[in-house]
DSSP file (Angstrom, degrees, kcal/mol; ACC not computed):
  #  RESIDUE AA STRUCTURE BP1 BP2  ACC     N-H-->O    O-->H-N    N-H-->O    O-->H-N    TCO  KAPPA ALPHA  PHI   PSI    X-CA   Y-CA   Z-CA
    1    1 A X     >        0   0    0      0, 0.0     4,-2.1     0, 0.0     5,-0.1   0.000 360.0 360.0 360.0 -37.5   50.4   35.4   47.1
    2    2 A X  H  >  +     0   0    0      2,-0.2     4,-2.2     1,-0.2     0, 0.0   0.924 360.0  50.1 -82.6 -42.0   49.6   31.8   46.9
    3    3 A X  H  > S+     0   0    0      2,-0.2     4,-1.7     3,-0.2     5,-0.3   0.941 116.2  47.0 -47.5 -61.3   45.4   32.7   47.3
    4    4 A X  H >> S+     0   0    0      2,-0.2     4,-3.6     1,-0.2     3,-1.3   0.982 110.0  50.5 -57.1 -67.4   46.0   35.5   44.3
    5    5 A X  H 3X S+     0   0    0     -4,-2.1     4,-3.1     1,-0.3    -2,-0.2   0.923 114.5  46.6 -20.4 -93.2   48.0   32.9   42.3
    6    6 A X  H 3X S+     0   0    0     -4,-2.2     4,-0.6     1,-0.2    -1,-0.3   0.729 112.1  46.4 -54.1 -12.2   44.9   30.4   42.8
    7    7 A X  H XX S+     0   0    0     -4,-1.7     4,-2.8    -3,-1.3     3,-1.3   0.853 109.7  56.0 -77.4 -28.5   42.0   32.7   42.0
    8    8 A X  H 3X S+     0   0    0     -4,-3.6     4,-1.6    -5,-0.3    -2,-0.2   0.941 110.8  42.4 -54.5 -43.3   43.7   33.7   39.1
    9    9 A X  H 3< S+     0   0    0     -4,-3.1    -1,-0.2    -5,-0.3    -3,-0.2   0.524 112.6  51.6 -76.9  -5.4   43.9   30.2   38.1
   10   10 A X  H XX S+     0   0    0     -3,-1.3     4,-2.7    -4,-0.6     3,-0.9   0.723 113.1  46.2 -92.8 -26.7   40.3   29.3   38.9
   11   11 A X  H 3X S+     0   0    0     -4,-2.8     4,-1.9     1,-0.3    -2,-0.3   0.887 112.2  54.8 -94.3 -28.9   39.0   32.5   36.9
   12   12 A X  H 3< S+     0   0    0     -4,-1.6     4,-0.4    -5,-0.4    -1,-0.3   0.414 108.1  48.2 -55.6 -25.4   41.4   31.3   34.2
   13   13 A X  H <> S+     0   0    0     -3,-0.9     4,-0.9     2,-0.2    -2,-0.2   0.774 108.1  49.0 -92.8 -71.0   39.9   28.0   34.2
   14   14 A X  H  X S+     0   0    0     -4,-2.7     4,-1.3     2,-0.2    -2,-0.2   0.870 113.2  50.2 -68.1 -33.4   36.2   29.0   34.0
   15   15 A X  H  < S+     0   0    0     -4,-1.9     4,-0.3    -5,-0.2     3,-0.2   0.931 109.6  58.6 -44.8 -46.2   37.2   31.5   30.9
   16   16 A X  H  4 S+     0   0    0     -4,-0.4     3,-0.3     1,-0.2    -2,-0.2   0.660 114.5  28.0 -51.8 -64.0   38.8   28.4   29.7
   17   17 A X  H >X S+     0   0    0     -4,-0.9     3,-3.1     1,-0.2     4,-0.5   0.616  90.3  96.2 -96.7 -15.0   35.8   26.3   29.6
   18   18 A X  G >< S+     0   0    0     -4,-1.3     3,-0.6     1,-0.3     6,-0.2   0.773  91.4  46.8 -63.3 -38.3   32.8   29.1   28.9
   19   19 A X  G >4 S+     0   0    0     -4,-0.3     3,-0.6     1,-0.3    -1,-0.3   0.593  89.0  74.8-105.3  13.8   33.0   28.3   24.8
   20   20 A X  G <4 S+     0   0    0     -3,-3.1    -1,-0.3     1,-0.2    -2,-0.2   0.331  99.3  51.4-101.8  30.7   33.0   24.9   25.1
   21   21 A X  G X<  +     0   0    0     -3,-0.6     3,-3.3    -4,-0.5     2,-1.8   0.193  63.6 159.3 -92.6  13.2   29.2   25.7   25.9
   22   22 A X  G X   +     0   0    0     -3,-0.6     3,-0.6     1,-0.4    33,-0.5   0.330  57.9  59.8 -58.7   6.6   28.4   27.5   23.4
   23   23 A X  G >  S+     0   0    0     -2,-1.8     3,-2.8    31,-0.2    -1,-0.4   0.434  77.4  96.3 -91.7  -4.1   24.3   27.2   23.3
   24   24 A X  G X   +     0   0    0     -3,-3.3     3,-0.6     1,-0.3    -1,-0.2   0.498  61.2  78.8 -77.9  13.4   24.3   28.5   26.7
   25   25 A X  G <  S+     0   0    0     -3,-0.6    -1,-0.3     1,-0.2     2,-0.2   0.686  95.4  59.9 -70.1  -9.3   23.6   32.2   25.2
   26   26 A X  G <  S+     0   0    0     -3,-2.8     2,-0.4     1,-0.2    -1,-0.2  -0.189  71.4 177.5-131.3  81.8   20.6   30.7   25.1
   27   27 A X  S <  S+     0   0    0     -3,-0.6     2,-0.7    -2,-0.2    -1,-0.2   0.462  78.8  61.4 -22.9 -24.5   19.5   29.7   28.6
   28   28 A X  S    S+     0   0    0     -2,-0.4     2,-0.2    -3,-0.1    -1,-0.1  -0.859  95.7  63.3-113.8  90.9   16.0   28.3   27.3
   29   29 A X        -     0   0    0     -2,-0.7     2,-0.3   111,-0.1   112,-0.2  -0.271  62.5-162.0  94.3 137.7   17.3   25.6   25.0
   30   30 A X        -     0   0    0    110,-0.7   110,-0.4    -2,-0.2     2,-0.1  -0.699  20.0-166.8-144.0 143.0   19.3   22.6   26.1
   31   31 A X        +     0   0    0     -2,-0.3     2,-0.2   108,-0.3   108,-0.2  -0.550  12.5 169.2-153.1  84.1   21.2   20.9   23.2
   32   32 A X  B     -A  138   0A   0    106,-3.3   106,-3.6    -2,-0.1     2,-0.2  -0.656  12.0-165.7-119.7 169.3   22.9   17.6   22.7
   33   33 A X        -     0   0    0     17,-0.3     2,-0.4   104,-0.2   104,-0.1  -0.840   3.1-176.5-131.6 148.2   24.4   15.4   20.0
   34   34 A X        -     0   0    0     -2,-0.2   102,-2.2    15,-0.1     2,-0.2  -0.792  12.0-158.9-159.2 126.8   25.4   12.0   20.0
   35   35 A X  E     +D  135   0B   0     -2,-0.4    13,-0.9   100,-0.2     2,-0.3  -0.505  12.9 173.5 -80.0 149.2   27.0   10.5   17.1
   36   36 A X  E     -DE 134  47B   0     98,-1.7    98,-2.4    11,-0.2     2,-0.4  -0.912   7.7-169.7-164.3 147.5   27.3    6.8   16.1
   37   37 A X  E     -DE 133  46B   0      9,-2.6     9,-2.4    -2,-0.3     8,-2.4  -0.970   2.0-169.3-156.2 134.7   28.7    5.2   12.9
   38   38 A X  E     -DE 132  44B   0     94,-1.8    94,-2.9    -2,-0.4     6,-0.2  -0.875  19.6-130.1-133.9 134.9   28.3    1.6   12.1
   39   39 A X    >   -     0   0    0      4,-0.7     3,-3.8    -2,-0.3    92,-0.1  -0.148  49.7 -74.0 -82.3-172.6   30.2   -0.1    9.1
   40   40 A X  T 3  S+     0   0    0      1,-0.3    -1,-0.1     2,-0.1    91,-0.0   0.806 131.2  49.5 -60.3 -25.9   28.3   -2.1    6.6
   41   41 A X  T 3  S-     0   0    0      2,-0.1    -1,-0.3     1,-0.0    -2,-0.1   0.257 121.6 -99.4 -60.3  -2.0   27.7   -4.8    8.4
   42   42 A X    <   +     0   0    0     -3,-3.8     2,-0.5     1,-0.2    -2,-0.1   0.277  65.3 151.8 112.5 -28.5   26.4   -3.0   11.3
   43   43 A X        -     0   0    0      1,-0.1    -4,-0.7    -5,-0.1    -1,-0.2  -0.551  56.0-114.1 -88.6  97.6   29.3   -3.0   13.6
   44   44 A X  E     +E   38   0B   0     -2,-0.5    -6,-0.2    -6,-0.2    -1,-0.1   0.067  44.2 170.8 -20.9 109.9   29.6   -0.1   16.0
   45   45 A X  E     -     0   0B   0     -8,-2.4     2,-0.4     1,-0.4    -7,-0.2   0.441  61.2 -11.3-123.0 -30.0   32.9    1.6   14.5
   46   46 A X  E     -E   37   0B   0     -9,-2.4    -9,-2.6    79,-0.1    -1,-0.4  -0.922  53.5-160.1-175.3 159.1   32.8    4.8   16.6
   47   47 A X  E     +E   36   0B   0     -2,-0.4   -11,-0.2   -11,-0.2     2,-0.1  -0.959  13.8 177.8-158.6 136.5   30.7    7.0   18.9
   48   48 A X        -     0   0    0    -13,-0.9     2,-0.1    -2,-0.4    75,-0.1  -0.389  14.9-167.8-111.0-179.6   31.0   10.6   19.8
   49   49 A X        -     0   0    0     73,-0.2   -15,-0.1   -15,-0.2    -2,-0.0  -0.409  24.0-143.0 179.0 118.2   29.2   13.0   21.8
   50   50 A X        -     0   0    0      1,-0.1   -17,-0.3    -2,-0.1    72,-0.1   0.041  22.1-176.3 -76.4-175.4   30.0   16.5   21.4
   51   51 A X  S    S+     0   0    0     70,-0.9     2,-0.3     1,-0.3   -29,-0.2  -0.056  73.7  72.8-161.6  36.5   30.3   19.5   23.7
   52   52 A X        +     0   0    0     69,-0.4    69,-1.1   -31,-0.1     2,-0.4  -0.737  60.9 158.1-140.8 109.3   31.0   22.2   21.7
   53   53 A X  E     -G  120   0C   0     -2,-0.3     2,-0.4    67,-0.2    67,-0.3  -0.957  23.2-158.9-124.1 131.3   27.2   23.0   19.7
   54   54 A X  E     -G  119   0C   0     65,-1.9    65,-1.8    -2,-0.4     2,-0.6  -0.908   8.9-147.4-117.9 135.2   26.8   26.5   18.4
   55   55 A X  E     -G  118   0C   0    -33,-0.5    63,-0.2    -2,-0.4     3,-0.1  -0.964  18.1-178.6 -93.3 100.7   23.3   27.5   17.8
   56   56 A X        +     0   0    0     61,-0.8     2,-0.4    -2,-0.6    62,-0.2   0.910  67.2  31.7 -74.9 -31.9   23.7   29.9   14.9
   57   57 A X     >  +     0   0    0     60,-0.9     4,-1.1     1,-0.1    -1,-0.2  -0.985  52.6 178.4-103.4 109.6   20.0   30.9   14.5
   58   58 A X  H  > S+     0   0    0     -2,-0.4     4,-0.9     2,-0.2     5,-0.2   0.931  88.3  44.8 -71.8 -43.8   17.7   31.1   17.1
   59   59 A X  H >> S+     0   0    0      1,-0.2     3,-2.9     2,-0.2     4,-0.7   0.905 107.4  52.1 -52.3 -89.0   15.1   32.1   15.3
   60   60 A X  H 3> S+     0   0    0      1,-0.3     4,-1.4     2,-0.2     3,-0.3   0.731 116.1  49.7 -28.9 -40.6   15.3   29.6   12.1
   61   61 A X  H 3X S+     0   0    0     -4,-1.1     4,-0.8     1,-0.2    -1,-0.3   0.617 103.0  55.7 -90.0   9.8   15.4   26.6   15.0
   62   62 A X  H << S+     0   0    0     -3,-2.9     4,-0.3    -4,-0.9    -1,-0.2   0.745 112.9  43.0 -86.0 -45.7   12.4   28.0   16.9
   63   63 A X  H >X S+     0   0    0     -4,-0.7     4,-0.8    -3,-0.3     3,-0.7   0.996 115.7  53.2 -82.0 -78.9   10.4   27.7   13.1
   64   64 A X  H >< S+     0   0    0     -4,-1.4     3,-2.8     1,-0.3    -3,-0.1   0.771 116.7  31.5 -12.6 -97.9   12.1   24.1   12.6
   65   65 A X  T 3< S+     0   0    0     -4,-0.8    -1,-0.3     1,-0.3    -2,-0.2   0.762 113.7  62.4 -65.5 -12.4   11.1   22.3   15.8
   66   66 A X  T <4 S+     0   0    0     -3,-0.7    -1,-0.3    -4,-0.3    -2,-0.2   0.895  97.4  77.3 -65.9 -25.4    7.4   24.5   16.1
   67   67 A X  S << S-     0   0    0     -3,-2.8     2,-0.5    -4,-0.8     0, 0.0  -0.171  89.2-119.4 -94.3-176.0    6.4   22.7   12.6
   68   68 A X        +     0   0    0      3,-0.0     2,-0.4     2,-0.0    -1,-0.1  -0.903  41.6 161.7-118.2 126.9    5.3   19.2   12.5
   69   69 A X    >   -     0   0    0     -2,-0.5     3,-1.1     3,-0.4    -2,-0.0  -0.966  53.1-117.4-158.0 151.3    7.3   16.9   10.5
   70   70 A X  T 3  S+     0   0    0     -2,-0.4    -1,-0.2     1,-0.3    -2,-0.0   0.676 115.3  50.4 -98.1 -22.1    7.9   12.7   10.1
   71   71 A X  T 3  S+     0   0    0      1,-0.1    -1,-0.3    -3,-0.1     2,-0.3   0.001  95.2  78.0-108.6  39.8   12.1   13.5   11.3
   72   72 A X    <   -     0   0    0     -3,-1.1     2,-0.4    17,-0.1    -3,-0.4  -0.919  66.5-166.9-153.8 105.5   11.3   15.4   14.2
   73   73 A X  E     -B   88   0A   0     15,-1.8    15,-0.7    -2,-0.3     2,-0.5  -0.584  15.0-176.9 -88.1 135.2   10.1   13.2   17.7
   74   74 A X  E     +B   87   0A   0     -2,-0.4    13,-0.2    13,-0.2     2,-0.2  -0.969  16.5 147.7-134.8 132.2    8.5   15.2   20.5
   75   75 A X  E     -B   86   0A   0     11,-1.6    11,-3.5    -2,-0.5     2,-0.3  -0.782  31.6-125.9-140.2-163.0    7.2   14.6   23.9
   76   76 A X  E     -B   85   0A   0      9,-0.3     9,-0.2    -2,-0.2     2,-0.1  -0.931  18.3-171.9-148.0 152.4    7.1   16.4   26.9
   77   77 A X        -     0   0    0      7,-2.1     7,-0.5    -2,-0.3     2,-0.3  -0.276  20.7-114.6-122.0-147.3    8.1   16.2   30.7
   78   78 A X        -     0   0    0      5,-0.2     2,-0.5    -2,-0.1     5,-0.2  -0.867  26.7-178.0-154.5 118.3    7.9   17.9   34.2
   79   79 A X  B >  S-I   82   0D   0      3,-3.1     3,-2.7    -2,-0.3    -2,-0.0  -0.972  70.5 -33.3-124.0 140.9   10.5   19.4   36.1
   80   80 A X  T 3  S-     0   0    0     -2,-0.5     2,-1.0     1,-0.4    -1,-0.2   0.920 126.5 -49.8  77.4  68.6   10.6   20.7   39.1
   81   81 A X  T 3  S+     0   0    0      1,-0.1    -1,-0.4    -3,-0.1     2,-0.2   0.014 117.6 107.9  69.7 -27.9    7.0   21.9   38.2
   82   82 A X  B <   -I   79   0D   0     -3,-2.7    -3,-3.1    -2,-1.0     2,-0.4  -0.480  62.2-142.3 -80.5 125.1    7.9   23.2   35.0
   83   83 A X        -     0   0    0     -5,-0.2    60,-0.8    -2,-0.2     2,-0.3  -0.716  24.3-175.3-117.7 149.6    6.9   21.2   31.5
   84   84 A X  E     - C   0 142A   0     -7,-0.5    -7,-2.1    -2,-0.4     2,-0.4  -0.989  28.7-105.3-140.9 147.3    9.4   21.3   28.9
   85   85 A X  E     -BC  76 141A   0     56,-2.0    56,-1.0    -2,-0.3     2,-0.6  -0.613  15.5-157.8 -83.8 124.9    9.5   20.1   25.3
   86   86 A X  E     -BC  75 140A   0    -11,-3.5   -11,-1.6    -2,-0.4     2,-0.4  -0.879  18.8-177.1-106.2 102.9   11.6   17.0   24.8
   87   87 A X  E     -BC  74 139A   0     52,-2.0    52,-2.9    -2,-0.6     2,-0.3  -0.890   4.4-176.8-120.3 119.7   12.6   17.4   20.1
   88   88 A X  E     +BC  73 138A   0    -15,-0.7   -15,-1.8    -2,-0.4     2,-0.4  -0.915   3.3 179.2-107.2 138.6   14.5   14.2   19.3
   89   89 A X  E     - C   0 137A   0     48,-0.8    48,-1.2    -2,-0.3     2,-0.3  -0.876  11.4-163.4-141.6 144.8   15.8   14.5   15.3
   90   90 A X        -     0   0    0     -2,-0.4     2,-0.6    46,-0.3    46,-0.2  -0.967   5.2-169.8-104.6  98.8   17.8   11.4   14.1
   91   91 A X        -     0   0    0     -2,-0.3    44,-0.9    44,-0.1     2,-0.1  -0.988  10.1-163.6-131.5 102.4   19.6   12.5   10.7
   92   92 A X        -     0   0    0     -2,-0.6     2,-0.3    42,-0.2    42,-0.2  -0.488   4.3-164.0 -83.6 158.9   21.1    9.3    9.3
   93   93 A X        -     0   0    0     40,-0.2    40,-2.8    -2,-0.1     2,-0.6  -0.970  16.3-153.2-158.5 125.9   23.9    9.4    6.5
   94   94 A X  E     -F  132   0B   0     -2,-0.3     2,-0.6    38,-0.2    38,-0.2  -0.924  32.2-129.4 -85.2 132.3   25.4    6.9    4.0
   95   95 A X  E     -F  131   0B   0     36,-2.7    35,-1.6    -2,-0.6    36,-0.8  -0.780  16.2-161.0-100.9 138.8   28.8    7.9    3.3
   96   96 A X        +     0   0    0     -2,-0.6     2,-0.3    33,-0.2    33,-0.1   0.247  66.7   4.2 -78.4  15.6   29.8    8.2   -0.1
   97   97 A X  S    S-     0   0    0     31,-0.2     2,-0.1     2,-0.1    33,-0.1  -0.943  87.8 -76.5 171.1 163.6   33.6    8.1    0.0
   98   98 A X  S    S+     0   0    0     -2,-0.3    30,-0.3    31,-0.1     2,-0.2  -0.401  70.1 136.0 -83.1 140.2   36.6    7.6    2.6
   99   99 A X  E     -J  127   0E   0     28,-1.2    28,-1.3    -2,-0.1     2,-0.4  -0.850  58.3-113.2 177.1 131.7   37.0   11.0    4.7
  100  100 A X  E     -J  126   0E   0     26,-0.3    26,-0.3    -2,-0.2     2,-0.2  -0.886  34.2-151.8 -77.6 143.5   37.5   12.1    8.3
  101  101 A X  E     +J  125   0E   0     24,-2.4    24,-1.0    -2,-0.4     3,-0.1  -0.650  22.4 168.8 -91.5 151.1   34.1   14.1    9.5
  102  102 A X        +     0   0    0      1,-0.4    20,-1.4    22,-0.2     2,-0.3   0.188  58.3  51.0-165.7  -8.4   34.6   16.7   12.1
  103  103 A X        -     0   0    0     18,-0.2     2,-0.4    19,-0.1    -1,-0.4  -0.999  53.1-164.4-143.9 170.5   31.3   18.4   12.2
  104  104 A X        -     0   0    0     -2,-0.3    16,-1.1    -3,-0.1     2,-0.2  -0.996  22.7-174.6-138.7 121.9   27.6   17.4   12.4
  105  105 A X  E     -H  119   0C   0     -2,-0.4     2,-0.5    14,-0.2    14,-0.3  -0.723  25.1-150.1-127.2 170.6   24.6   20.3   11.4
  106  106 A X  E     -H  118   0C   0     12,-2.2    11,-3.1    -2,-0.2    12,-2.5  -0.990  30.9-173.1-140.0 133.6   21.1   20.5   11.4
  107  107 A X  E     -H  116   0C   0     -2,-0.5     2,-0.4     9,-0.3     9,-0.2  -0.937  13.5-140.0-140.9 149.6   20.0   22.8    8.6
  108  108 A X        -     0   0    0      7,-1.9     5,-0.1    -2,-0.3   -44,-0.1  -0.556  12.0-162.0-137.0 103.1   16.9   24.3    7.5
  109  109 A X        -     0   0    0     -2,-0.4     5,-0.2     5,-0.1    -2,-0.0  -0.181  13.1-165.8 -85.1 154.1   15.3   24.9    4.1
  110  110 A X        -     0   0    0      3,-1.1     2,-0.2     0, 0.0     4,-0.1  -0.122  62.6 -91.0-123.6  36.7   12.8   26.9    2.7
  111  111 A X  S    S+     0   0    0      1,-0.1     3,-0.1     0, 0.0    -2,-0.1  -0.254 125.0  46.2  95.0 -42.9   12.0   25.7   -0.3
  112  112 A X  S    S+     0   0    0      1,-0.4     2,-0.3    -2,-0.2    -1,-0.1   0.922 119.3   0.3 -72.2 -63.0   15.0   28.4   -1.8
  113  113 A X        -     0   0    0     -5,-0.1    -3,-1.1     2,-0.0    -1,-0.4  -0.971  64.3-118.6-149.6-174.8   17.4   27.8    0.2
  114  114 A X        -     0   0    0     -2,-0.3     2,-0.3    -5,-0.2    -5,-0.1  -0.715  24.3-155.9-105.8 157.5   18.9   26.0    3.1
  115  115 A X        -     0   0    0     -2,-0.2    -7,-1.9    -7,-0.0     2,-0.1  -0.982  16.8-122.7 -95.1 116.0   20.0   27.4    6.2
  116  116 A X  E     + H   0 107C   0     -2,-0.3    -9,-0.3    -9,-0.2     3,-0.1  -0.342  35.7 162.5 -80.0 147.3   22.3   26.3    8.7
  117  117 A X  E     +     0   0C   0    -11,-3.1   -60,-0.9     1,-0.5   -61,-0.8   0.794  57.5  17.5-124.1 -34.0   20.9   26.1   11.8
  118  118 A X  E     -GH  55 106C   0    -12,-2.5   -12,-2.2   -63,-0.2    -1,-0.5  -0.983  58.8-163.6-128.1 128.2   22.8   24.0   14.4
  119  119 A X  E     -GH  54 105C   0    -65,-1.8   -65,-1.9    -2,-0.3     2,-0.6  -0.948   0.1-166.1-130.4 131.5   26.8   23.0   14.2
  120  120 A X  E     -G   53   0C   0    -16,-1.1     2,-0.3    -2,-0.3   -67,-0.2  -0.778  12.0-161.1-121.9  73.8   28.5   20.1   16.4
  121  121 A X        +     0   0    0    -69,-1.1   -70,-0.9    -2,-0.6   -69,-0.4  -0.541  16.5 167.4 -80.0 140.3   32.1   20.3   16.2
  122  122 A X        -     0   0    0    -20,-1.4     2,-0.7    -2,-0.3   -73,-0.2   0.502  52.4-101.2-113.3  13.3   34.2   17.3   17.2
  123  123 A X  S    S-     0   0    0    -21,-0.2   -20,-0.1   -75,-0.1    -2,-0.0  -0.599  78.7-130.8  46.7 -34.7   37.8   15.7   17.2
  124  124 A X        -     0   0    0     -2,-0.7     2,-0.4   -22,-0.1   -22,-0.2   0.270  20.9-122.6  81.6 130.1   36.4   13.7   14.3
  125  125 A X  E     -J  101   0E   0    -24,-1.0   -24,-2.4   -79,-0.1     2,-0.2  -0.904  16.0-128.3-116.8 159.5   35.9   10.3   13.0
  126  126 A X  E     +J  100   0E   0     -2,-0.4   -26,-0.3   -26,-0.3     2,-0.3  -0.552  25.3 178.6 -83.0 168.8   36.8    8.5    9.9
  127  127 A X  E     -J   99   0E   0    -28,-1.3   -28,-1.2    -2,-0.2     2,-0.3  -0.875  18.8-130.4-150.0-164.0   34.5    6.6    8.0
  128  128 A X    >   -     0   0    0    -30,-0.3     3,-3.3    -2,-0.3   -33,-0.3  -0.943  52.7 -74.4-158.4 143.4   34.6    4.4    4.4
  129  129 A X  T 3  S+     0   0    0     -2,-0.3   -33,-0.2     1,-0.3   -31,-0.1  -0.419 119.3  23.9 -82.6 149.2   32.5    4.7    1.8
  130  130 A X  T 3  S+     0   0    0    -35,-1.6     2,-0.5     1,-0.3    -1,-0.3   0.361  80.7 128.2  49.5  16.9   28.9    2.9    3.0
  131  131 A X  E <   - F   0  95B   0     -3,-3.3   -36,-2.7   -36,-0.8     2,-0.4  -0.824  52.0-142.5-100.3 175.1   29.3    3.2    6.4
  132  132 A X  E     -DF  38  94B   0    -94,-2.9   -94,-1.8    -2,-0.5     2,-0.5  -0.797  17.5-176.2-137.1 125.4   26.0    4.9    8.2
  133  133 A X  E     -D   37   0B   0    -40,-2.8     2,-0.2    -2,-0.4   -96,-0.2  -0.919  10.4-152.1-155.7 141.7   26.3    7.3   11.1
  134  134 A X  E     -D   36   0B   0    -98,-2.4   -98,-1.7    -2,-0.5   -42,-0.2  -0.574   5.8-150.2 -98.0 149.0   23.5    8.8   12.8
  135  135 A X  E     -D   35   0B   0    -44,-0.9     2,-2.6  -100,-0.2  -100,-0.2  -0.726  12.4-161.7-132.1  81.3   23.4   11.9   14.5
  136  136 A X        -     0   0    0   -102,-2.2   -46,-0.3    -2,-0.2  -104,-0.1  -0.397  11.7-172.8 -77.3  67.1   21.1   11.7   17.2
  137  137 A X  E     - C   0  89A   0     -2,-2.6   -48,-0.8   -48,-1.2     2,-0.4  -0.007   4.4-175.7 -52.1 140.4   20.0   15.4   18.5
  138  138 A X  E     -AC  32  88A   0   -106,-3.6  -106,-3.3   -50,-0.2     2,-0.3  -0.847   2.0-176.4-154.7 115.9   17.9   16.2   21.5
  139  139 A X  E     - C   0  87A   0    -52,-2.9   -52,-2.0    -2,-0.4     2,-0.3  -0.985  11.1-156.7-130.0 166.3   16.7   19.4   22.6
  140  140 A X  E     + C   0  86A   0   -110,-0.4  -110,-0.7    -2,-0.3     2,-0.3  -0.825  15.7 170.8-122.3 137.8   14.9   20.5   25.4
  141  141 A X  E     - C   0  85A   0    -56,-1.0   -56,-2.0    -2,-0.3     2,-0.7  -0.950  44.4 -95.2-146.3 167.4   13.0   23.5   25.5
  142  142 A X  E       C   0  84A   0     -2,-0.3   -58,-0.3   -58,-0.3   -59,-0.0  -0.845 360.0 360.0-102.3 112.0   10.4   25.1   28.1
  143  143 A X              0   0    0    -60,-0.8   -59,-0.1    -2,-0.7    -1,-0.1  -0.110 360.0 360.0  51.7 360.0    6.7   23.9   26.8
């Protein structure tokens, strides 16, 4: 009884945790966020780093990081033989008024309209109008 009881609670567990992955539908892509928001003066006021990223388009972020463009860093590595694309973008934000934030997106336009392309949900932070937070993305993709 006690064995049934514990798988049930280990498969209960991993259900549990499975969406707060949510880019792993797409095994070839790696995707992180890390937040930081500095008041006007500078002063490190909060820092996130999410773990729940939804890729809503594969496609539209496949066009995005292929193009070449002054807010989009690239290099490349080696793992385990394998070379993979290292896409830093850095999306800075003044904010214009007092507000908690609770998601962070990467969007992509085409001259018509924009698309959303990546979503970063969090707990949230507050912020005050002029404080700055960066939203530092990095993803990794196979080369």
């Amino acid at each position: 009884m006690s064995r049934l009881l514990l798988v049930v609670l280990l498969v209960v567990s991993v259900c549990m945790a499975m969406p707060a992955i949510s880019y792993a539908e797409t095994p070839n892509v790696i995707i992180f966020v890390q937040i930081k928001v500095r008041d006007s003066s500078g002063n490190l006021v909060s820092y996130i780093e999410s773990t729940k990223i939804t890729l809503v388009n594969a496609n539209t972020l496949g066009k995005l990081l292929d193009q070449d463009s002054p807010y989009i860093a690239k290099t490349f590595m080696q793992s385990e033989g394998q070379k993979f694309e290292v896409i830093k973008i850095n999306d800075t934000i003044t904010q214009p008024s007092q507000t908690v934030v609770s998601q962070n997106i990467v969007s992509a336009t085409d001259g018509k309209s924009s698309k959303v392309v990546l979503v970063a949900e969090h707990d949230g932070y507050p912020v005050v109008k002029g404080d700055v937070t960066t939203a530092y993305w990095t993803i990794i993709r196979p080369a």
